[in-house]
N, C-alpha and C positions, 0 to 999 in steps of 0.2 A: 652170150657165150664169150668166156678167153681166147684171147689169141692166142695160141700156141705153137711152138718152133717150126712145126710141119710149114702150118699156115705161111709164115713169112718165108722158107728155104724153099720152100716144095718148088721145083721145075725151072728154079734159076740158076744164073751163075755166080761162084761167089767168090769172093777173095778175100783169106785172112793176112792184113796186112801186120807181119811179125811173128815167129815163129818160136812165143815164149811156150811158158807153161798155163799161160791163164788162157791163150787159144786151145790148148791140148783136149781139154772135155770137150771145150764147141765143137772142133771139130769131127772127132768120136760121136757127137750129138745129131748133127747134120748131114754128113754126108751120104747119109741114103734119102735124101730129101733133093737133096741139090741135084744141079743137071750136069756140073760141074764143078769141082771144089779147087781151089786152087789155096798153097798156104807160100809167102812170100817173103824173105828176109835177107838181112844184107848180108848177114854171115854165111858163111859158106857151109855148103851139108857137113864138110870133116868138123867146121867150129859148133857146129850145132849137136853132133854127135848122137846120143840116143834119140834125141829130140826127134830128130830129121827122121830116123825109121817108123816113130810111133804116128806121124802124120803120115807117111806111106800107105803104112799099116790102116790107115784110117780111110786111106781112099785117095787121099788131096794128091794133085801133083803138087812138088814142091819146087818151087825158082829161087834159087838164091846167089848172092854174089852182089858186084856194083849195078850188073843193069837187074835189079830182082824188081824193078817198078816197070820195066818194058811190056810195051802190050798192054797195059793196063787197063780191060775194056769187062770186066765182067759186070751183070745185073746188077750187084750190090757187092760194094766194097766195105770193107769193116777198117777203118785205120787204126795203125796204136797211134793213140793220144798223144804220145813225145813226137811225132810227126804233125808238123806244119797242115794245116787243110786245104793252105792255099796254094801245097809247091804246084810246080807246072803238070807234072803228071795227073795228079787230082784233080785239076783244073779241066784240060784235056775230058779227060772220062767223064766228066762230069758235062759237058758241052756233047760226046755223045749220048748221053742218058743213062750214065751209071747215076745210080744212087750212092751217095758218098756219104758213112757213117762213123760209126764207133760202137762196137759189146756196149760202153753201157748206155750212149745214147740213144740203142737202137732199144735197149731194155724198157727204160725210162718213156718210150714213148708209149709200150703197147702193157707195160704190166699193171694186176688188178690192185694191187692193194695202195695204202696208205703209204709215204713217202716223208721224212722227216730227213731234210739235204744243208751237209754243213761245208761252207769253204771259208776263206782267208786262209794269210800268210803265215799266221802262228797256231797254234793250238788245234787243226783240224781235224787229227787223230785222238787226240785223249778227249778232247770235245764227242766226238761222234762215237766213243767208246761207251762214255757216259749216256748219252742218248740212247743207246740203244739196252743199257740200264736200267733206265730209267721208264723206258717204253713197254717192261714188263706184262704192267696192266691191263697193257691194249692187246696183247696177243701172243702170237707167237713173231719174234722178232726175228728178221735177218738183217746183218751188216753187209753192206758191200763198198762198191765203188773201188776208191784209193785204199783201202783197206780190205782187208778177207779174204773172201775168195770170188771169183767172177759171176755175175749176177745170170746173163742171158742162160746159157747154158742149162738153168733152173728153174726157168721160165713156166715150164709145163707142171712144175710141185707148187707153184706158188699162188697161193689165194685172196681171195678180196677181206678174207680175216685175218691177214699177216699184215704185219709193219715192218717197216723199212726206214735202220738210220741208215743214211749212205754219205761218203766224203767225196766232195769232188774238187778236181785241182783248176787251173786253172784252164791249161794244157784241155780237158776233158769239158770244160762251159763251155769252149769257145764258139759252138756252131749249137749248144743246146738249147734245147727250149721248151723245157720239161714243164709239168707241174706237180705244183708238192702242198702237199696237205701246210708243211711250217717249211721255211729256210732262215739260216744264218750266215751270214758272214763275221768271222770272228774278230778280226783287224784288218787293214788293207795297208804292209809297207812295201818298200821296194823288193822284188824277188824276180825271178828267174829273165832278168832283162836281158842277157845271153838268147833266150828264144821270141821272147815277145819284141815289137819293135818299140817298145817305149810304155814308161807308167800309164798312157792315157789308153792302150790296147789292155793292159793288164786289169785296170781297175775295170772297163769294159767287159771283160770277161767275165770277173767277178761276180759283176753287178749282173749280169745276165741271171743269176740260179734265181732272183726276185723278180723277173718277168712276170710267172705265175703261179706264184707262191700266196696260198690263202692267208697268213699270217709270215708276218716278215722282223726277224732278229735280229740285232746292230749295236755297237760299241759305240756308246755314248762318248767315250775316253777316246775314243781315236779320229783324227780329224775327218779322212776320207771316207766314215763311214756314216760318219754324221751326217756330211753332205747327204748322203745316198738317202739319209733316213728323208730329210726336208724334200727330195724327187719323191721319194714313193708317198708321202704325205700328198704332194701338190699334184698327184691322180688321183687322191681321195683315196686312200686304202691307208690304213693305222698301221702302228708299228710298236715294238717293245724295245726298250732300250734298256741297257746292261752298264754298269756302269762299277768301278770300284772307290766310288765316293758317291755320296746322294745327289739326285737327281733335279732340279728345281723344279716347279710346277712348268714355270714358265718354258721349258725343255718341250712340254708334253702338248698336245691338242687332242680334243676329242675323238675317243675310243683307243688311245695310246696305252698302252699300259707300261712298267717299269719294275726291275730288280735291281738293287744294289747292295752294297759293302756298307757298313757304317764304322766298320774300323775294330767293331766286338761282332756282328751277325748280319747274315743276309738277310733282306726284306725282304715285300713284293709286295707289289700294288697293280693288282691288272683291272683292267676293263669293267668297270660293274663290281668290283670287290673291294673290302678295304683293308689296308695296311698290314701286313704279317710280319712276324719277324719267323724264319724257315730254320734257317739254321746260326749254330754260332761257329764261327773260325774252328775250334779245335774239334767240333765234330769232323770234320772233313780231312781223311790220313794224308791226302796228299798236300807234298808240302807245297809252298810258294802263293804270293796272290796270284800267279798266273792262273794256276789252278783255281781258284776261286774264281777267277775271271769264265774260266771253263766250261765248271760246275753254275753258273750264273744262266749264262748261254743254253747251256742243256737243259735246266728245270724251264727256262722260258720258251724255249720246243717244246715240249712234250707239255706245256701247262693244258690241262681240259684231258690229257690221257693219261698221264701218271697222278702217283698221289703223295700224301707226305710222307708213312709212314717209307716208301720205298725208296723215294729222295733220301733220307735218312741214313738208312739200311745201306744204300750205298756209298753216301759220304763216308760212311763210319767204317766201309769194308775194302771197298776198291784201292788196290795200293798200287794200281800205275800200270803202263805198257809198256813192255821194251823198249827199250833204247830211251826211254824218258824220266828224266833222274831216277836212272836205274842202280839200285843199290850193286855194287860187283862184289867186294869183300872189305873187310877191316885186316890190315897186316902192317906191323913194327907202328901201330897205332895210327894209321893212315887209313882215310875211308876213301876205296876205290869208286867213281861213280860213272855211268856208260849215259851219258846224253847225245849219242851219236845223231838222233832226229834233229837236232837240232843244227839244220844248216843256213842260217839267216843270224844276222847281229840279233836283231829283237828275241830270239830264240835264247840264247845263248845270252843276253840281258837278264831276260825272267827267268833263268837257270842259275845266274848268280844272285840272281835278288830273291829265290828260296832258299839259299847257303849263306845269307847277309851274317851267322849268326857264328860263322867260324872261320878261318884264314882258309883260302882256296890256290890250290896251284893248278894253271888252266892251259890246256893243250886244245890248240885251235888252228885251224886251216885245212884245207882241201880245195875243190873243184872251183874256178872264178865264174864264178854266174855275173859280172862285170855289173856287181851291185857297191853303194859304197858301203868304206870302213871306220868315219867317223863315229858313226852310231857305236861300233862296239869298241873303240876308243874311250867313248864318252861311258860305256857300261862298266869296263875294269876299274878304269878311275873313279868311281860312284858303288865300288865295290867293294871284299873284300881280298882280292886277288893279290897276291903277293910275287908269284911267279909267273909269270905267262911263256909257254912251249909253242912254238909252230914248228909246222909242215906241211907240206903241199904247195899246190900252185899260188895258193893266196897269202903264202906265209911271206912274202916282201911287203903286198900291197896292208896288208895288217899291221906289221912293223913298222913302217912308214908313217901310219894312222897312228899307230900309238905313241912314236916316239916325236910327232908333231903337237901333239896336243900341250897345252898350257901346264897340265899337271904332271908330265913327265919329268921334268926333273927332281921334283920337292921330290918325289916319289920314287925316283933311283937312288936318291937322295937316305930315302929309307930303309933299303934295301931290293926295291923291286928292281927285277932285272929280266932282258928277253933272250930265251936261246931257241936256235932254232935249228931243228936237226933232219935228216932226208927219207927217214918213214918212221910209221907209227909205232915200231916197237922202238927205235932208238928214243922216242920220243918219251915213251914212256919209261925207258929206262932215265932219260933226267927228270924229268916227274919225280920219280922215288928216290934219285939221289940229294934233289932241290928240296923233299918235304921232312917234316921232324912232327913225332906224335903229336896229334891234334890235329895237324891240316887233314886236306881235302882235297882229293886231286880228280879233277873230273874232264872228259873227253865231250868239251859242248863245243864242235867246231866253229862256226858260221857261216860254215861253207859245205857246196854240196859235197858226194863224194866221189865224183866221177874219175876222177884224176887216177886216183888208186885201187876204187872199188868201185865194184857194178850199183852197191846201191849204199843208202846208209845204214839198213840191215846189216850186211856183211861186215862194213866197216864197225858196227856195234858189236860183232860177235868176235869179230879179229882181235879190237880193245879186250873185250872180256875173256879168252883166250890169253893174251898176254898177261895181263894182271894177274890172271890165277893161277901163271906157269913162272912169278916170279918166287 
């Protein structure tokens, strides 16, 4: 038999730690199970506004304000993710005998079906989009995690003949310990070191989704995942590697398998099979090797459950996810484009290395996640970038970065030049006044967007609003 929601709410207490919209169904879901429902968050009922009556309405009491962690003593707690698992309150409850979770950790431990789990630093949305794609075959597919919509809550419609691609962040591995049919990690660089206490807790997280993961996926091309591949080898379990150059044998040990680029089409060579060539470059709409890197990742998940003809089908159809060189519009021969997901330098790299092919004018900065700025230093320069726009909190520390590098002179020299202006519509208004038919003017920050915006959603649709109201 399934576990289902009764099973685990029924006659406890519980506390939804956060008072967004993705608690809103659970708690509609549960609270005639619970013994008590408590929903808890730092804004206050007036900042929360409707929000706050439809938990009422649902049963919960709601705490909110600076002490909304006080008391913190129920059966099971559910935390949001963007909180710490180790602050002191948590701690606490947890030395009383609360059970301390997470929605979708708590999902991942008790649901039926198959699970196909993608993390890294780059590419984990249009990656996990693709998988789930690509997973056709196998069933009836649901997305969740970092993407969709909230998994637990669904708990009781969901069956052992459904699959599951799901993204998970970092923030959301940290205490997990799931298992999954395939996992991937897409890259591993510097990212959210604002909340982790250092690259060595980060990649740790990471590297948790391949605890117990039956088949395990990794970037041949990136260093820190390489590593990870030679650990999970030296337990004796194989692994697939991805790569956008070929592979050497010598790369590989028994029962490895391997995708790569050859620069005209992807291979594959897995386990027991020989040599394919899958797809070539121009079947696949979306632009960039990034993509390619993506769509690599995701046929090597799903290999044994999908098949060619659908890999195909989607290379040839899928044109992208918001915010992800999102086409906005063409105006006075300028092509608008909304990269807003894109808050990391490496992000924002493989944003202008699929635009290699026309002059770019790039509007960059937001939230300091106190990562560094060489990296996209090193990207402009190695680019076609012509103008570079900042704003936000990171718009010194990127200035700084670019105008130290070695190739900033030759190249003011040429005409590039940095301005930097105090929100995004000024910003985009020198965008348009900096570009002349042909360019490209695209919003790939490297930075989170918390500064100005609740998420990089908003901040993608604010750009897109602007641009179409000029």
């Amino acid at each position: 038999m399934s576990t289902t929601l009764k099973d685990i709410f029924c006659n406890k207490s519980v506390s939804l730690i956060g008072a967004g919209v993705s608690n809103t169904p659970l708690a509609e879901k549960i609270s005639g199970f619970c013994s008590k429902l408590t929903v808890r968050d730092r804004k206050s009922a007036e900042e929360l506004g409707d929000l706050a009556d439809v938990f009422r309405k649902s049963g919960a009491e709601l705490i909110t304000g600076s002490g909304y962690l006080e008391g913190l003593d129920e059966d099971l707690i559910l935390r949001s993710p963007g909180i710490r698992p180790d602050i002191p309150e948590f701690v606490r409850a947890g030395m009383t005998g609360s059970v301390i979770t997470s929605e979708i950790e708590l999902f991942l431990s008790v649901h039926p079906c198959r699970v196909f789990a993608v993390t890294g630093s780059d590419g984990k949305t249009t990656t996990t989009t693709i998988t789930s794609k690509l997973l056709s075959p196998a069933g009836n597919v649901l997305l969740g995690g970092n993407i969709g919509s909230p998994l637990l809550y669904r708990l009781d419609d969901v069956s052992r003949n459904d699959v599951l691609a799901v993204e998970l962040s970092s923030f959301q591995l940290m205490t997990m310990d799931a298992y999954f049919e395939a996992a991937a990690i897409t890259n591993i660089t510097p990212n959210h070191l604002n909340w982790h206490t250092g690259m060595e807790e980060y990649i740790s997280a990471k590297r948790r989704i391949l605890n117990h993961s039956k088949n395990s996926v990794l970037n041949f091309d990136n260093p820190e995942t390489r590593k990870i591949a030679e650990e999970i080898r030296s337990c004796g379990r194989p692994v697939i590697l991805f790569s956008l150059s070929p592979i050497p044998d010598s790369a590989l040990s028994d029962g490895d398998g391997r995708i790569w680029f050859d620069g005209e089409s992807v291979r594959t060579e897995f386990s027991g099979e020989s040599e394919t060539v899958l797809l070539s470059r121009k079947d696949i709409k979306l632009p960039g090797l990034h993509n390619i890197a993506n769509y690599m990742t995701a046929i090597a998940l799903t290999h044994g459950f999908s098949d060619d003809s659908t890999i195909r089908e989607t290379a040839e159809n899928f044109g992208g996810v918001e915010h992800r060189l999102e086409f906005v519009r063409k105006l006075d021969g300028v092509t608008y484009i909304n990269g807003s997901i894109d808050s990391s330098p490496t992000r924002t790299a493989a944003a202008l290395s699929a635009l290699s092919d026309r002059p770019v004018v790039l509007i960059a900065g937001g939230y300091d996640k106190n990562i560094p700025y060489e990296p996209l230093a090193d990207a402009v320069f190695s680019s076609t970038v012509k103008k570079l726009i900042l704003v936000g909190a990171t718009a010194g520390k990127i200035r700084k970065a670019v105008e130290e590098h070695p190739m900033y002179m030759k190249k003011a020299d040429g005409g590039f030049s940095i301005t930097v202006r105090d929100s995004l519509e000024n910003a985009v208004a020198a965008a348009k006044d900096q570009s002349v038919p042909g360019d490209t003017v695209i919003l790939s920050p490297a930075s989170a967007s918390f500064d100005m915006f609740r998420n990089f959603e908003e901040r993608g649709k604010r750009f897109k609003d602007i641009v179409n109201s000029l």
